[in-house]
N, C-alpha and C positions, 0 to 999 in steps of 0.2 A: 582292517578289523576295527568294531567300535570302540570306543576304550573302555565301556561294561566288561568287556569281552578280552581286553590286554593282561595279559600277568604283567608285561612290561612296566605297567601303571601301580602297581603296588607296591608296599613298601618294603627296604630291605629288612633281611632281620638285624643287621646292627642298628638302623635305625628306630627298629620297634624297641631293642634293647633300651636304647638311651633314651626314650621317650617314657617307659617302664622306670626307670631307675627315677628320672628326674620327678616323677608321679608319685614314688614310693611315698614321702616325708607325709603329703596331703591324705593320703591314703592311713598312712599312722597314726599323725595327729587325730583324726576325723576318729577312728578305732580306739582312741584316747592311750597312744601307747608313747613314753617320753621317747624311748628310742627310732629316731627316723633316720638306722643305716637297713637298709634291705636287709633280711636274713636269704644268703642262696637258694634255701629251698621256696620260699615266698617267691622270691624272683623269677624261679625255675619254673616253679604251678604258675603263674602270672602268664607265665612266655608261653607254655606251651600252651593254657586254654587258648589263647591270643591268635596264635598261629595254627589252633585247629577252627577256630573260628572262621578269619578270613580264610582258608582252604576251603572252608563247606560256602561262603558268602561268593567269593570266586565259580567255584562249581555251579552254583544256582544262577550267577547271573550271565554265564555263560549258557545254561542251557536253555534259561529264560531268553537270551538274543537270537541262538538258532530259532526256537520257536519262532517268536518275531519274526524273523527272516524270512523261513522255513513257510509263513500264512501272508507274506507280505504287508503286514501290519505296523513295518515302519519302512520309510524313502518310498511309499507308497503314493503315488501322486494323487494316482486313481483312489484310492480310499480318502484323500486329503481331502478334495475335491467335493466327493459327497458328504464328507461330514459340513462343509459349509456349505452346500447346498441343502442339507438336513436341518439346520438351524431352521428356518421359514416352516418346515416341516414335522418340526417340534412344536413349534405355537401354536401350530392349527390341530397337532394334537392333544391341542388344552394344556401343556406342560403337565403332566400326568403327574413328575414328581412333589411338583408343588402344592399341589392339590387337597386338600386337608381328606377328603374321602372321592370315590370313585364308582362310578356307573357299575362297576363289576361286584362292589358290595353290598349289592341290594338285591334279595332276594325275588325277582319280579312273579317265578312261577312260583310262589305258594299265595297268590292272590286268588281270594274266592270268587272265582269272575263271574263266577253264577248268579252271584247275589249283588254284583258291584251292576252290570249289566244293564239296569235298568232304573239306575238313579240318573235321571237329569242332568241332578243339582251337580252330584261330582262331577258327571262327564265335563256341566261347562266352566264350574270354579277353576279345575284341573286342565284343563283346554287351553282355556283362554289364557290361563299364567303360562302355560307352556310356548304361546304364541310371543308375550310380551320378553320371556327370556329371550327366545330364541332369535328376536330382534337386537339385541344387544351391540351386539358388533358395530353397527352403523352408528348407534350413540356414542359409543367408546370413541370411533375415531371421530366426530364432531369434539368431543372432550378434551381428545388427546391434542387435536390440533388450536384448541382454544387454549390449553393450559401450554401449546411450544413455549422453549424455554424452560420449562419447570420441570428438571431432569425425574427430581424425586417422583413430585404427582402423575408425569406421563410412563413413568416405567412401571406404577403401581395399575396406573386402568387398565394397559395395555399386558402387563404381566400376571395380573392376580384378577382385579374386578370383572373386565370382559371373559376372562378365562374361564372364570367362576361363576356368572350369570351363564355362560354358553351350555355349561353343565345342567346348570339348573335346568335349561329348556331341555336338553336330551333327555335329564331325568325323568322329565314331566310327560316328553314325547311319547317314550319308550312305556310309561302308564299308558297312557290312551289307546295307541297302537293295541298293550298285550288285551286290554279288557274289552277295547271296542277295535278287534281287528279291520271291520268294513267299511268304517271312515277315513277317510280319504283326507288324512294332513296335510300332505305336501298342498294339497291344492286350496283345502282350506287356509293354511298359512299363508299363500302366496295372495291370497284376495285379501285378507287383513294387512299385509306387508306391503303392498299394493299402496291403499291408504295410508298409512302408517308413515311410511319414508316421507311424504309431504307435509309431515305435522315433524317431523325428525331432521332439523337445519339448524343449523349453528345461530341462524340469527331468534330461534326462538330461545338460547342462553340468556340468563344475565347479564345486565349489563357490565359489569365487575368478575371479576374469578372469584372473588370473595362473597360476591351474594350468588353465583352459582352453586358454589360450596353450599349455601345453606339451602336452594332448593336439591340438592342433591341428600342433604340430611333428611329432608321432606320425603323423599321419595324412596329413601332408604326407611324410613318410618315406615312407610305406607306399605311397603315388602314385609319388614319385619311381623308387623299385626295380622295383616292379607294369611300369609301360613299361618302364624301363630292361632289363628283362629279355623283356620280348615283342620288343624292337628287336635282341636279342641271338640270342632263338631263334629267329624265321623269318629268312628271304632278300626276300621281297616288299616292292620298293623302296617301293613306297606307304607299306604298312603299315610300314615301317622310318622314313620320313619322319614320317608323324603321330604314330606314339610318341617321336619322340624331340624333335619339336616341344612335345609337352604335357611328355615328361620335361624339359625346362627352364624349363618353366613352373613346373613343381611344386617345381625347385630353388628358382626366386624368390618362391615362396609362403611355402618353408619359410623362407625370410632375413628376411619380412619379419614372418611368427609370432615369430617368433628374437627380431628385435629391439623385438618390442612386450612379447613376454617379462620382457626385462631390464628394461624401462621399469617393469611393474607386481614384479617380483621386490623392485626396489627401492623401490615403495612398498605394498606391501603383508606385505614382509621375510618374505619366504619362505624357508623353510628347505630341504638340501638331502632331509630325510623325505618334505616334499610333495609335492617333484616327485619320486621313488620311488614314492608313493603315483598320483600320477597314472599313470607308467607303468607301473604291475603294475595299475591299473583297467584302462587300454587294453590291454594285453596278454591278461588275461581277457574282451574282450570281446567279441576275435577272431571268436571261430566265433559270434555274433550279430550282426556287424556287416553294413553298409547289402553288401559286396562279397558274403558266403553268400549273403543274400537276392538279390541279380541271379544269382548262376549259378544256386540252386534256378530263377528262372524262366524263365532264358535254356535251361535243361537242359528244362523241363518243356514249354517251344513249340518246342524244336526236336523234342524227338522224335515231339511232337502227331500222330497222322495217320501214325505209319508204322505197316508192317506188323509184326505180331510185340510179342512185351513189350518197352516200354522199358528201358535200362538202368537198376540202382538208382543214384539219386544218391548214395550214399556212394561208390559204384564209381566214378561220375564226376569225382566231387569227389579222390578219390584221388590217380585219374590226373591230373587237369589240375594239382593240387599236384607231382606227383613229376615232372609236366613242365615245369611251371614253376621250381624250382628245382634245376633242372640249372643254368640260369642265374642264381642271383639271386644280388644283388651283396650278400649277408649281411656281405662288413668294412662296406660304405656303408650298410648297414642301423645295425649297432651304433655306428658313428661318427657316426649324426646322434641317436638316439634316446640316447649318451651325452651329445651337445654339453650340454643344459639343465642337467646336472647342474655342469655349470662344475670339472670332475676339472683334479687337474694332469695333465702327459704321461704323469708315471713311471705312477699310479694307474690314468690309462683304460688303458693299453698291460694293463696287468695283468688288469683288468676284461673287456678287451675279447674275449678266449676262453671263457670260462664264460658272458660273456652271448650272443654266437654260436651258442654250441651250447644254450643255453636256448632262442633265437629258434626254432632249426633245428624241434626236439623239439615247440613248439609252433604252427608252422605248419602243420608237416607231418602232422600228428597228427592 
């Protein structure tokens, strides 16, 4: 028998007694009484709740072991077994507990699909990011295996950031799918991911973990504004909900590039050229990055199958630019993509109009 399950293992009652007695004084004092001799009947109430205590404690953890027993849910080998083979199987199901919110919290069918149906613009804004998520994983692990060694930053990509980007793409999927049933994702994604994985290799990181870190805050920018400004232009309670669910995701992404940033700035003394360097890389990188590549092919399956020439994708590309930044939040643009430079106030405030309309010039371009 286990020893939950022994009376043999419990105490005697002279023992309980003299452990009661010797308890009394601390008990007295504490009640503010000068006298610490037990009175018998104090003693007696003491003893007997005590020992109907452990009686009901005894009871319970005995019927608690048959149970156990009883379902095989302890010397189970076989249950052992799959709980560590469920670990690998817990990650791939996005760690659900850690999760800040969940695909099951969002209402998909009260979407007016009537009226979503035949806008374009959302199908490919909401496409294409859906694509760029759902790539995630293969970046993670280029990241994870550039930062080995760095227990903290690799247990946070691999536990929280890919976990959390993955989401975002199911979220965005699981849009398309309910409003535009007849397009055909899987196959669209796989021709974007296609391309994609060959622009997605370790040696296009930084050269440093510490100026990775800051194209990482870059590109945690460029998420953040990207929703923040789709949650701005439609009215579609859904789609207002899911971007602004990922746009705070992305804020806590960027805080925590941020502050793994400082960690290696200061051990690897970086200077404030590098991180210039890194963000005039990222900024040329623009019109080849993982997001071109999702609109060319979110552009290229939607128009698949209609009547007529499709439009040219610079035409398209244009337009979704010139309609995307009617809204876009370009001060939170240049206020996060100055933070790494570590400016004083007087300095960004200065900076921070010339780099604006540099941004503008080249986005939109």
């Amino acid at each position: 028998m286990h020893p939950i399950a022994d009376a043999e293992h419990s105490p005697s009652p002279e023992l309980v007694e003299h452990h009661l007695r010797q308890a009394w004084p601390a008990v007295a004092l504490a009640a503010g009484r000068a006298d610490a001799m037990c009175p018998e009947g104090a003693f007696q109430a003491l003893l007997f709740v005590r020992t109907r205590m452990v009686a009901m404690m005894r009871l319970i953890a005995r019927q608690l072991w048959l149970y156990l027993q009883q379902n095989r849910l302890i010397h189970d080998q076989k249950a052992t077994n799959l709980f560590h083979e469920g670990k690998m199987a817990m990650h791939s199901d996005q760690r659900a507990t850690d999760l800040r919110w969940h695909l099951e919290d969002i209402d998909f069918s009260s979407i007016d699909t009537a009226r979503m149906r035949m806008r374009d613009d959302i199908f490919l804004l909401v496409c294409s990011a859906s694509f760029v998520e759902s790539g995630a994983e293969t970046y993670a692990h280029n990241l994870a295996d550039y930062f080995t060694g760095d227990t903290e930053v690799g247990e946070w990509l691999n536990e929280h950031w890919k976990v959390e980007e993955l989401q975002h793409g199911r979220a965005l999927k699981t849009y398309v799918q309910h409003v535009w049933p007849e397009f055909d994702w899987d196959s669209a994604y796989g021709d974007f991911f296609a391309e994609y994985v060959k622009l997605c290799t370790c040696d296009e990181l930084e050269p440093t973990r510490g100026q990775e870190l800051v194209a990482r805050c870059i590109v945690e920018m460029g998420t953040t504004t990207y929703y923040q400004a789709i949650n701005a232009m439609f009215d579609e309670p859904v789609l207002r909900d899911i971007t602004w669910r990922i746009r705070t995701d992305e804020v806590l992404h960027y805080k925590h590039f941020y502050k793994y940033f400082l960690r290696y700035r200061q051990q690897e003394n970086l200077r404030r050229w590098h991180v210039i360097a890194t963000l005039w890389r990222r900024m040329a990188e623009l019109r080849k990055s993982d997001a071109d590549i999702a609109l060319r092919h979110a552009v290229a399956w939607r128009f698949r199958g209609r009547g007529g020439e499709a439009p040219a994708y610079a035409v398209i590309h244009k337009q979704v630019c010139e309609l995307m930044f009617k809204q876009y939040p370009m001060d939170m643009v240049v206020r996060m993509a100055l933070k790494p430079l570590q400016l004083n106030a007087r300095l960004q405030r200065w900076a921070e109009r010339p780099i604006a309309s540099l941004a503008r010039r080249v986005l939109l371009r």
